[in-house]
N, C-alpha and C positions, 0 to 999 in steps of 0.2 A: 504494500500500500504506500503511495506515493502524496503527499500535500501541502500543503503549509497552514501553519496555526494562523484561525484568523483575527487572533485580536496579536496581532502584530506588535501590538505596543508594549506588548508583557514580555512576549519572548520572539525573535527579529530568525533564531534559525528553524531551518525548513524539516520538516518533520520526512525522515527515511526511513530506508523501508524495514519490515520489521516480520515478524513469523508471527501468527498471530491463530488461537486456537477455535476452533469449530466452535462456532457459536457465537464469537465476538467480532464477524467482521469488522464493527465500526469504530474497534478500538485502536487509537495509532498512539505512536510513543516516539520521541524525540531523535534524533541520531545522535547524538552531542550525548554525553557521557554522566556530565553533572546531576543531581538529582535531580530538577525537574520533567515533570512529566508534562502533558497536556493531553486531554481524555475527552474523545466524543460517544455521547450517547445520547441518541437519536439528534444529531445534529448543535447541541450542545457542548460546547467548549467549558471543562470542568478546571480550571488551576490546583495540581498538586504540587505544590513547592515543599520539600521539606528540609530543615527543619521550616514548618511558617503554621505556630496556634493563632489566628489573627484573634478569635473571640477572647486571648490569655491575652496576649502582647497589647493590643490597640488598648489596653486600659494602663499601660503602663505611661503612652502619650497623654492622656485625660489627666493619668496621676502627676505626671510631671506641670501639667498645665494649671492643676486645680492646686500646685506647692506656690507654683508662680503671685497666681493671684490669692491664696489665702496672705499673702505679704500685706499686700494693699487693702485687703480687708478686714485685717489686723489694727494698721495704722490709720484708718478712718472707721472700725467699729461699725463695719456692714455684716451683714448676711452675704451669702454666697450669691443668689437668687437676684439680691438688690444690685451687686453689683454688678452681677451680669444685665439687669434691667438698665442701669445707666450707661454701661459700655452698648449693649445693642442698639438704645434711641440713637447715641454718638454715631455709631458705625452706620446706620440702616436709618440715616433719614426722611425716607420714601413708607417706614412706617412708623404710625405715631398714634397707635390705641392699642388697649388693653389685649385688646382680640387679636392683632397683629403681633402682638409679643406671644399671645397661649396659642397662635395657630402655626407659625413660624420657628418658634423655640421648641413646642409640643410641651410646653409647661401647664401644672395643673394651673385650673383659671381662679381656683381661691388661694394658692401660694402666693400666684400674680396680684391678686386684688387686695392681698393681706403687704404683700412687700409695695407698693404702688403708695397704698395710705401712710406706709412708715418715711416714706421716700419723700411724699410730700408735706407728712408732718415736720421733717429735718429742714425741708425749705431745696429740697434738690431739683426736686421735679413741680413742675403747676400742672394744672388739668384744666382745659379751655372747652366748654362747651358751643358745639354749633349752633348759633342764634335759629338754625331752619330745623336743624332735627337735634332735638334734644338729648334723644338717646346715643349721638354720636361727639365723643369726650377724645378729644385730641390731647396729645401731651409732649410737656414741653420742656429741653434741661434748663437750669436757672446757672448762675452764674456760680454759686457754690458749689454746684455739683463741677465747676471746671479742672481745677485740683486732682478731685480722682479720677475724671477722664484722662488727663495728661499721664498720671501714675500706671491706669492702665493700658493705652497706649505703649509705657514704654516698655511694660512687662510683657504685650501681647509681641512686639517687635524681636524680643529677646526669645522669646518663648519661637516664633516666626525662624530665625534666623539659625537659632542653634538647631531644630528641627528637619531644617531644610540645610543644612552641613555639609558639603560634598555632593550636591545636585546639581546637575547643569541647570541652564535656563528651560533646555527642552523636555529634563527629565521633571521639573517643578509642572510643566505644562499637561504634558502626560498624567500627574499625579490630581492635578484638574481636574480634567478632561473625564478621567477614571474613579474619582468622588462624586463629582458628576452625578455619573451615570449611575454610581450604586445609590446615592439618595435619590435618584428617580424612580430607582428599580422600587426601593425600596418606599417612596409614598403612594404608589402605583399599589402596591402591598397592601398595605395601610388603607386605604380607600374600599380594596376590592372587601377587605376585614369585616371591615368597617359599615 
C-alpha cells in the first residue's frame, strides 16, 4: 500500500509500503523508522505519537499558566475567574456582556454573575444598560482595573513566549491552524450534545 498522510502538517513523510494482514486493508504505517504511526480507519486519519498522553501533559501547560497568573492574583486579591473576567473584556473587545463571557469562556453563568458584582463593587468594571433594550447590560473596564491588565499582559507575554520556545514562525502557524480546528471539532461536539 502506497500514500501519503493527509494532514500533512503533523507529519510531511510519505507513508511506504508495508505487509499488512487479512483483514486490515486500510491500515498503513509510516516508512520512516521513529515511532510515529498514522492509522486509517475507514478513511480517518488517527495520530499515534508515542510517547504523547495529550489528556496527562496538556494540563501540565494550564498548570504552568494558572502559576503564572495566581502571581497577579495574589498581588491585587482576585479570584481566579475575576481575573480572567478582566483580562478577556481587555483582550476581546468585540465582547462586552455577561453572556459573551458564559458562552465564549463556557463559564458557569452564576460564577460569572457572582465575580461581575465583586468586580464592580471594587470599582473595576461598570455595567451600562441599553436605553432601547433593557435587558441588554454592556460592560465596561474602568481605569482601576488598568494596573492588573498591564500585570496580566505581561504575565500572559511571558507565559506566550516561553511556551512557544524553539518554534518557527511556521511551526506557531500550524499550531493555529490545528487548535483551530480541534475547538471546532470540538463545539461542533458540544452543540450536536447539547
Amino acid at each position: 500500500v502506497y500514500g501519503a498522510c493527509r494532514e500533512s502538517w503533523f507529519c510531511p513523510q510519505p507513508v511506504g509500503r508495508i505487509n499488512i494482514p487479512a483483514g486490515r486493508e486500510k491500515q498503513t504505517a509510516h516508512a520512516h523508522t521513529d515511532s510515529l504511526r498514522c492509522t486509517v480507519f475507514c478513511q480517518n486519519f488517527v495520530l499515534d505519537r508515542e510517547p504523547m498522553h495529550f489528556w496527562d501533559q496538556h494540563k501540565t501547560i494550564t498548570r504552568y499558566y494558572e502559576i503564572l497568573m495566581s502571581s497577579v492574583c495574589e498581588k491585587y486579591q482576585l479570584k481566579h475567574l475575576e481575573y480572567d473576567i478582566l483580562m478577556f473584556l481587555h483582550n476581546n473587545p468585540q465582547y462586552r456582556t455577561a453572556a459573551d463571557i458564559v458562552r465564549v469562556r463556557k463559564s458557569t453563568k452564576s460564577h460569572v454573575s457572582t465575580s461581575l458584582k465583586t468586580l464592580e463593587d471594587r470599582g473595576f468594571i461598570a455595567k451600562k444598560t441599553d436605553p432601547v433594550n433593557k435587558k441588554h447590560i454592556e460592560l465596561d473596564l474602568l481605569e482601576p482595573a488598568n494596573e492588573i491588565v498591564r500585570d496580566g499582559l505581561l504575565a500572559q507575554r511571558q507565559f506566550t513566549e516561553q511556551m512557544l520556545r524553539g518554534l518557527t514562525p511556521e511551526d506557531i502557524a500550524v499550531c493555529k491552524r490545528v487548535f483551530q480546528q480541534v475547538c471546532s471539532n470540538a463545539e461542533a461536539c458540544i452543540k450536536q450534545k447539547g
